[in-house]
N, CA, C and O atoms as a GROMACS GRO file, in nm:
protein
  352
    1UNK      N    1 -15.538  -2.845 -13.318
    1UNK     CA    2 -15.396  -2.820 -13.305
    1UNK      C    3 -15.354  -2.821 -13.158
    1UNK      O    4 -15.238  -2.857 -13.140
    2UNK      N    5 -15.421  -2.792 -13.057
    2UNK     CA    6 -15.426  -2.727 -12.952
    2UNK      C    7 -15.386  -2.919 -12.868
    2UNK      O    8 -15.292  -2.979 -12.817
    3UNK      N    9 -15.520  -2.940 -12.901
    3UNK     CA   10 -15.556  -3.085 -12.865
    3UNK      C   11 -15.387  -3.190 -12.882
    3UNK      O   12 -15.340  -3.259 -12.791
    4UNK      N   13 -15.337  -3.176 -12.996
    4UNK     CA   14 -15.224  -3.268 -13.074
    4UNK      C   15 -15.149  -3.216 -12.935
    4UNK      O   16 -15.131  -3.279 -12.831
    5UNK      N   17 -15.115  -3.085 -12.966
    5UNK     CA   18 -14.994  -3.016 -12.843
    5UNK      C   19 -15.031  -3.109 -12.734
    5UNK      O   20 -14.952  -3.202 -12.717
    6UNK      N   21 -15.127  -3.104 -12.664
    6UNK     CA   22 -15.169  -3.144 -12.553
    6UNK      C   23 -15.147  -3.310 -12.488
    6UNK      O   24 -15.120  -3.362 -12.380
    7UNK      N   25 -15.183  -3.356 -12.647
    7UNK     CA   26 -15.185  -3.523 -12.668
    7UNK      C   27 -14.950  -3.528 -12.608
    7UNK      O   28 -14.884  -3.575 -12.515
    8UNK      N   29 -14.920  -3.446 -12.740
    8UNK     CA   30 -14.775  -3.485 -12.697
    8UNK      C   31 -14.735  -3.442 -12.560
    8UNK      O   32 -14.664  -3.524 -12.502
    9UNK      N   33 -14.766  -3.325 -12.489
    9UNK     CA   34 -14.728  -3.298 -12.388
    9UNK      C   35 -14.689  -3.393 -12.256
    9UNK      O   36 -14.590  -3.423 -12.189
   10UNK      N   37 -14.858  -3.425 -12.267
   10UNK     CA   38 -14.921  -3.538 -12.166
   10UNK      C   39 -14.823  -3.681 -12.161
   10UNK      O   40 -14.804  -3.756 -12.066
   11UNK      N   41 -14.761  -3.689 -12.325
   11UNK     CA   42 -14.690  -3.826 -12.316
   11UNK      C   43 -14.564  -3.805 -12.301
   11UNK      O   44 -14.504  -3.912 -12.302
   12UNK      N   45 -14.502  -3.722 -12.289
   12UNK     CA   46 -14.336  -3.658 -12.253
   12UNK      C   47 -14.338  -3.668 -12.092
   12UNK      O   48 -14.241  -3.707 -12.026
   13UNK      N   49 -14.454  -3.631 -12.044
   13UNK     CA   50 -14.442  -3.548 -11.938
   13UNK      C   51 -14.499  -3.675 -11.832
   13UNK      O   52 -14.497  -3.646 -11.713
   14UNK      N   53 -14.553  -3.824 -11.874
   14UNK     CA   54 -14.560  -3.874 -11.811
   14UNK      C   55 -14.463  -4.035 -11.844
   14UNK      O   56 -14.484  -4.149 -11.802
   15UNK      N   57 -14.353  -3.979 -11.938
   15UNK     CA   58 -14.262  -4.098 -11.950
   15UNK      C   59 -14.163  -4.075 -11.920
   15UNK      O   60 -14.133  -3.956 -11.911
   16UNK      N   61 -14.070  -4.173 -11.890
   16UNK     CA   62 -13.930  -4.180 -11.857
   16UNK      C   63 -13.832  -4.186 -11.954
   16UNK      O   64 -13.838  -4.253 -12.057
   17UNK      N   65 -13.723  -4.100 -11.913
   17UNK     CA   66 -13.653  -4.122 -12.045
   17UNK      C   67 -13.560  -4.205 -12.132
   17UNK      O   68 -13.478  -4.181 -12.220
   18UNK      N   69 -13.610  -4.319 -12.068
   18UNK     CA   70 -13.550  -4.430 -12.123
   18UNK      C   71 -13.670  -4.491 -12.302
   18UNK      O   72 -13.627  -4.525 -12.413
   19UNK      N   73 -13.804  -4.482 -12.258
   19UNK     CA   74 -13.901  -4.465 -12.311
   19UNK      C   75 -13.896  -4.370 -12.434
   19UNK      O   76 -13.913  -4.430 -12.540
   20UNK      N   77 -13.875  -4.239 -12.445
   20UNK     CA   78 -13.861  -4.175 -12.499
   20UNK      C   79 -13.725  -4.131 -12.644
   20UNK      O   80 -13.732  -4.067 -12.749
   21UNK      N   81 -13.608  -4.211 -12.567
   21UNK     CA   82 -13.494  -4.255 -12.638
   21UNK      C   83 -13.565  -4.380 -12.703
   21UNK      O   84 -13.568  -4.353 -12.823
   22UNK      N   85 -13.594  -4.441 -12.694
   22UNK     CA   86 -13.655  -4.599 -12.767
   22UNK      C   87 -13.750  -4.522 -12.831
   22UNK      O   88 -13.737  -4.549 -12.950
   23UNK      N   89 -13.872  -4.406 -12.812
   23UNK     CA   90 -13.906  -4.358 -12.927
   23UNK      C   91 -13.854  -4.308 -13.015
   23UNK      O   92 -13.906  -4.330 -13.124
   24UNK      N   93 -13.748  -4.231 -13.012
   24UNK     CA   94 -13.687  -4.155 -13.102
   24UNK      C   95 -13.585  -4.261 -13.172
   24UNK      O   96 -13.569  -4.250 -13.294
   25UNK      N   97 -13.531  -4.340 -13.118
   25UNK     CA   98 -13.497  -4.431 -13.228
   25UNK      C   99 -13.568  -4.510 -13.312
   25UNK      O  100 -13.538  -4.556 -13.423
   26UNK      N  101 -13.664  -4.520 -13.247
   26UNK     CA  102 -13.776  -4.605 -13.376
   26UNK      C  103 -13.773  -4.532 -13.506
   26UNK      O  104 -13.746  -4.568 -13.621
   27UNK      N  105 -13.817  -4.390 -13.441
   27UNK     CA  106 -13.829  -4.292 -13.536
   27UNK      C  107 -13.726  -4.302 -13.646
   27UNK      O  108 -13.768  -4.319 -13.760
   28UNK      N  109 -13.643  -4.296 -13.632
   28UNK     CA  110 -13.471  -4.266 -13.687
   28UNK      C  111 -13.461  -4.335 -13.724
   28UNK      O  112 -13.441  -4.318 -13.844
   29UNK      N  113 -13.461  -4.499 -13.675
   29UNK     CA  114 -13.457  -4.666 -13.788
   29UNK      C  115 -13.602  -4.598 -13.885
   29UNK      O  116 -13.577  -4.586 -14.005
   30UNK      N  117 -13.690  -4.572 -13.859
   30UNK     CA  118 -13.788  -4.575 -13.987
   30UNK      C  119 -13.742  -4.463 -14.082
   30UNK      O  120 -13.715  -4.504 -14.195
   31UNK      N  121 -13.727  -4.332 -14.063
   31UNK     CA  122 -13.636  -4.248 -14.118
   31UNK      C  123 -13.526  -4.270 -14.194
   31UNK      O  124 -13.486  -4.186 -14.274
   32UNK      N  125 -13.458  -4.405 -14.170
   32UNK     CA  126 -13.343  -4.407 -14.230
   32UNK      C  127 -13.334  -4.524 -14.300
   32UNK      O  128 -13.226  -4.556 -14.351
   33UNK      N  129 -13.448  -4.607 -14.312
   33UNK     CA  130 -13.454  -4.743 -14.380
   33UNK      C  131 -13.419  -4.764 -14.465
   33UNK      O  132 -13.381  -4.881 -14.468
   34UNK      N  133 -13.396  -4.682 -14.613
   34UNK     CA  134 -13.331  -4.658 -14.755
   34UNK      C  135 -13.190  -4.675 -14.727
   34UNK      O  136 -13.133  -4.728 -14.823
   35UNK      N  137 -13.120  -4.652 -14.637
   35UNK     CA  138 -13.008  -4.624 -14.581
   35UNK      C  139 -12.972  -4.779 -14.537
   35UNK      O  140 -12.873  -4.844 -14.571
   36UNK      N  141 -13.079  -4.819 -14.452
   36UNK     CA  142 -13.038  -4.996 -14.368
   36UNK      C  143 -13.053  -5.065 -14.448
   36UNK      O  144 -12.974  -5.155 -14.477
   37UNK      N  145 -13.205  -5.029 -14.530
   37UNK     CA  146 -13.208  -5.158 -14.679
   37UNK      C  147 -13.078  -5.141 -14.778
   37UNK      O  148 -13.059  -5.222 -14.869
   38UNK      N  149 -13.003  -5.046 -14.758
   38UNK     CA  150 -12.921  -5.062 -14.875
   38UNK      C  151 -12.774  -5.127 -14.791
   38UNK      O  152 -12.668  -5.133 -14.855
   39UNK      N  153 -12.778  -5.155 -14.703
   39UNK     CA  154 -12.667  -5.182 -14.625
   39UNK      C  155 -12.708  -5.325 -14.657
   39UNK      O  156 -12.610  -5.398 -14.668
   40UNK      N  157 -12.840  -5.395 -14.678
   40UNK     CA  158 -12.806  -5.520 -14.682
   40UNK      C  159 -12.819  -5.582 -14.843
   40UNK      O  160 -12.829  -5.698 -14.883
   41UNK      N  161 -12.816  -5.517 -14.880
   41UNK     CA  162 -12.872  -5.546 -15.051
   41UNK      C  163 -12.830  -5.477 -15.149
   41UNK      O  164 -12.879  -5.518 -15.255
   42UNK      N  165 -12.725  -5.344 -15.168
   42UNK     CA  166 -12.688  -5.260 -15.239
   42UNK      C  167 -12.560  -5.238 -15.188
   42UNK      O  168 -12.669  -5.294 -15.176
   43UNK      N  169 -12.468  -5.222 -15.153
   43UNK     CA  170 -12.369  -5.149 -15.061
   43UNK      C  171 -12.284  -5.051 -15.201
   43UNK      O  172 -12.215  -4.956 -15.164
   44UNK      N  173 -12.292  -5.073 -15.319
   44UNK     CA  174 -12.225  -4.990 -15.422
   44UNK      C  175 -12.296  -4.894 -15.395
   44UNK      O  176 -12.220  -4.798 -15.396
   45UNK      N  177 -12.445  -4.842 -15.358
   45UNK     CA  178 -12.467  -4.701 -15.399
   45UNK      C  179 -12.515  -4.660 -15.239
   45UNK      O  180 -12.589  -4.565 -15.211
   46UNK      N  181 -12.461  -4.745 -15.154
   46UNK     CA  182 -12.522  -4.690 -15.017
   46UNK      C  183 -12.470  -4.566 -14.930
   46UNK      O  184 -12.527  -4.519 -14.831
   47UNK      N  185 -12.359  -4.525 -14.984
   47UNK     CA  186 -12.311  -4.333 -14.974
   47UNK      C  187 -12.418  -4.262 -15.047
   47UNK      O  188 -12.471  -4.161 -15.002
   48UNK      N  189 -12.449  -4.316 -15.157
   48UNK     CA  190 -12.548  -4.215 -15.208
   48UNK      C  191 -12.680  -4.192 -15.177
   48UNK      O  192 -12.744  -4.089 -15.191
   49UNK      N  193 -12.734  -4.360 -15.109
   49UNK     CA  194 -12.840  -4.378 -15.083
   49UNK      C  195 -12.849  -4.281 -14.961
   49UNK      O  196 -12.948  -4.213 -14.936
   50UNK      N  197 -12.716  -4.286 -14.877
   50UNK     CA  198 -12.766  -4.231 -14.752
   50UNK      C  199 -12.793  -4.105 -14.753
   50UNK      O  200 -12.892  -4.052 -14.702
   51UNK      N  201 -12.691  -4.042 -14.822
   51UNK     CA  202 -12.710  -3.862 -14.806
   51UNK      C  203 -12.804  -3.807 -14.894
   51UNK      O  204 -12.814  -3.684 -14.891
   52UNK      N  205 -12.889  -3.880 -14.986
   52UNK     CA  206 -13.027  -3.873 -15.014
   52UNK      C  207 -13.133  -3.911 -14.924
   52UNK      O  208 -13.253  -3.889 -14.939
   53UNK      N  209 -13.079  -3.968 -14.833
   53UNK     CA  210 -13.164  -4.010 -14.759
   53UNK      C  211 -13.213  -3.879 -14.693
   53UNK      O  212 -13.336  -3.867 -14.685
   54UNK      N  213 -13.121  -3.762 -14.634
   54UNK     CA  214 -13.121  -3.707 -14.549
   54UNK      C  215 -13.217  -3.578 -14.579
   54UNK      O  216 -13.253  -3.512 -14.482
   55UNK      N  217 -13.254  -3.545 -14.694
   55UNK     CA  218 -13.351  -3.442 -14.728
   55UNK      C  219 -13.476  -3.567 -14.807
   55UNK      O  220 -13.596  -3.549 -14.784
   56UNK      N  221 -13.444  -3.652 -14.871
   56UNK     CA  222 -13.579  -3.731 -14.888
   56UNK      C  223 -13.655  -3.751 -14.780
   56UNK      O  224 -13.773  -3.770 -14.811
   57UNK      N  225 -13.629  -3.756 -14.637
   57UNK     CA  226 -13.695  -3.803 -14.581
   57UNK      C  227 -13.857  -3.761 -14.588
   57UNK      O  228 -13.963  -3.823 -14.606
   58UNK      N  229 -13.821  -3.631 -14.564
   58UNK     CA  230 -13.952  -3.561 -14.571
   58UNK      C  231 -14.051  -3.571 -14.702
   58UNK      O  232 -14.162  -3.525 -14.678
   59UNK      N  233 -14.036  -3.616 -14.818
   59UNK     CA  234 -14.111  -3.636 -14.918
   59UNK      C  235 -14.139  -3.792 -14.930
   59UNK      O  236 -14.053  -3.856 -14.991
   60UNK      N  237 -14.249  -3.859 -14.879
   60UNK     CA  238 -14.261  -4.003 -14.892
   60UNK      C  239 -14.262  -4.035 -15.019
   60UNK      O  240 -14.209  -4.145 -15.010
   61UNK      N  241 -14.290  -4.016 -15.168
   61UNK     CA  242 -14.245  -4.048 -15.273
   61UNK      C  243 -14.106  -4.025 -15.289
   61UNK      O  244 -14.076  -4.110 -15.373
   62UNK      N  245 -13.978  -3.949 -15.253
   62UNK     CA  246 -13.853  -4.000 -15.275
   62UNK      C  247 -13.822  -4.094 -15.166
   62UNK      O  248 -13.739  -4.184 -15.182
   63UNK      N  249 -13.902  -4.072 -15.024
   63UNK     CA  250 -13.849  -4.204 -14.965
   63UNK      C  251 -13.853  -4.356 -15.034
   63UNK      O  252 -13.775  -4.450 -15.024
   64UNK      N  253 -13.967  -4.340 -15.100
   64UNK     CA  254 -14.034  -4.452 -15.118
   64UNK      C  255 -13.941  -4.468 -15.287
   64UNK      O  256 -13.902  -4.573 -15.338
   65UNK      N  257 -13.934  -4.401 -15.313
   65UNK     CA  258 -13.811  -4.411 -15.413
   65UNK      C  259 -13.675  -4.471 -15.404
   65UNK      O  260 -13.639  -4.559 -15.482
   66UNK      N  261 -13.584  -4.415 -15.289
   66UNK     CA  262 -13.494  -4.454 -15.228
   66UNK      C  263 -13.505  -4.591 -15.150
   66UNK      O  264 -13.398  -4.639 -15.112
   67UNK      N  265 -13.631  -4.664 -15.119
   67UNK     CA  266 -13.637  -4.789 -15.066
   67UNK      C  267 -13.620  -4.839 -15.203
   67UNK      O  268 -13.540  -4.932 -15.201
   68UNK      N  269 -13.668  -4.811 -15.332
   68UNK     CA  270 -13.706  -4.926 -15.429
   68UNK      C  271 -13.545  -4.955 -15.478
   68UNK      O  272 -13.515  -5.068 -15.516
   69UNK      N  273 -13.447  -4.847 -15.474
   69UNK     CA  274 -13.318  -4.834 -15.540
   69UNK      C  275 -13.232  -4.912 -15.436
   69UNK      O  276 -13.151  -4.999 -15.468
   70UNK      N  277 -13.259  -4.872 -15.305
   70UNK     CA  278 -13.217  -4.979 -15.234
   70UNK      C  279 -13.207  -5.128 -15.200
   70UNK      O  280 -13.121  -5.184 -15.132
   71UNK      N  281 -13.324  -5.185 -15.266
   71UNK     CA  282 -13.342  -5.290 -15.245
   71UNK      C  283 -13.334  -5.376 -15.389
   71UNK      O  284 -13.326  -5.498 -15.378
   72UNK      N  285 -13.335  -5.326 -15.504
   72UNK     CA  286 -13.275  -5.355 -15.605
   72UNK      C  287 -13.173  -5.323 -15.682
   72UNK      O  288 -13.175  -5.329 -15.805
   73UNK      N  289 -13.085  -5.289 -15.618
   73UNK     CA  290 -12.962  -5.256 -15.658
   73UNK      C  291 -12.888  -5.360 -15.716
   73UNK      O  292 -12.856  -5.347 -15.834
   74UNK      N  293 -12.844  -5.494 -15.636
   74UNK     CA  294 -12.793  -5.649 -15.641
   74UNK      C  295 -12.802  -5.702 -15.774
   74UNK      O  296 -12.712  -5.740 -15.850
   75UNK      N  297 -12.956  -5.696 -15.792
   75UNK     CA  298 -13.060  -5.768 -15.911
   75UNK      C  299 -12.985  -5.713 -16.068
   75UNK      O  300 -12.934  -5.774 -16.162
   76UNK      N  301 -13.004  -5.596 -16.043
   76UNK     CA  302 -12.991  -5.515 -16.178
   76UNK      C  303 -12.846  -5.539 -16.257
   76UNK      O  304 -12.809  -5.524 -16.373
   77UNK      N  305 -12.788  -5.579 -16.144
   77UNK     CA  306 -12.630  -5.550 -16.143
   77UNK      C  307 -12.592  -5.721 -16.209
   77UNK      O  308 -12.510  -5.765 -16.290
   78UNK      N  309 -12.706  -5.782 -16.122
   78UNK     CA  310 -12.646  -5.962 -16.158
   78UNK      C  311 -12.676  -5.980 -16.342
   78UNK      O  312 -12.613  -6.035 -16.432
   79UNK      N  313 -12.805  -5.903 -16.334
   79UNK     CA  314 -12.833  -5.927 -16.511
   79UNK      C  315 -12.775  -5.834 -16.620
   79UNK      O  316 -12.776  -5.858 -16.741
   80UNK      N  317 -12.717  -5.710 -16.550
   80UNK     CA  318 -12.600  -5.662 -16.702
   80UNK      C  319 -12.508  -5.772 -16.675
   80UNK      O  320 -12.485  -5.820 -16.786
   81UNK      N  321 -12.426  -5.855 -16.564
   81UNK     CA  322 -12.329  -5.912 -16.534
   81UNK      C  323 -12.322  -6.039 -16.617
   81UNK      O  324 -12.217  -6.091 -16.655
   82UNK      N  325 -12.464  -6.091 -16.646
   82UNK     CA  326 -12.468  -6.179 -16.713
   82UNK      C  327 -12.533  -6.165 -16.861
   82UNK      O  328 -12.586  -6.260 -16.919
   83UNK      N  329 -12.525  -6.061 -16.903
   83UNK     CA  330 -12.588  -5.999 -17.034
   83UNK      C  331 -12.724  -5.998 -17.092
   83UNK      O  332 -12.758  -6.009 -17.210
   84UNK      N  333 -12.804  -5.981 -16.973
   84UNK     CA  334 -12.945  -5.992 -16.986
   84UNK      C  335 -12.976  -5.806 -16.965
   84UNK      O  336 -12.871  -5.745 -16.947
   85UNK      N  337 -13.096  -5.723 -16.965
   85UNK     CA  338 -13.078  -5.628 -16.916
   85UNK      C  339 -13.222  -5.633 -16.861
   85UNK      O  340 -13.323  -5.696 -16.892
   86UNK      N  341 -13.185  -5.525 -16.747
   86UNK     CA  342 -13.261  -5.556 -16.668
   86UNK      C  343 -13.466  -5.515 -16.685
   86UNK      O  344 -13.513  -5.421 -16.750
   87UNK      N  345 -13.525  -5.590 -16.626
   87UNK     CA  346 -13.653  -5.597 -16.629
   87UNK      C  347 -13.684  -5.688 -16.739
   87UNK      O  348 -13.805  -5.710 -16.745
   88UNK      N  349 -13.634  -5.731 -16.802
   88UNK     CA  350 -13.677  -5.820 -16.926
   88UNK      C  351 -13.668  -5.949 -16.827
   88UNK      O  352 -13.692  -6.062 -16.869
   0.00000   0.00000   0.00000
């Protein structure tokens, strides 16, 4: 535990903070990907996607949930549209 502290310390304390903003956004695009995937492939449920987003994060099975709803949203929608249902 001691060691981890130490590991982050060492890398705060010898970067600039330009460095450090570019980490934390990485962070935040990966954090919020359910949210970006649905911006390009869902946009009907992407209010919902997002503010689920915001306590899923922390459980990688609803993240990983929230990517799958995100990214098939379009699909599901084209085959009730055309009277097929979906997964068949």
């Amino acid at each position: 535990m001691n060691e981890t502290l130490a590991q982050y310390n060492a890398f705060f304390a010898g970067s600039n903070p330009i460095e450090i903003i570019a980490v934390v956004l990485v962070i935040l695009a990966i954090y919020f990907l359910p949210a970006v995937l649905a911006i390009f492939f869902n946009r009907k449920h992407l209010v919902k996607i997002a503010v689920l987003n915001i306590p899923a994060g922390f459980s990688v099975l609803v993240w990983l949930g929230l990517i799958a709803w995100a990214v098939t949203g379009k699909r599901r929608e084209k085959m009730e549209k055309y009277g097929r249902r979906a997964g068949i």
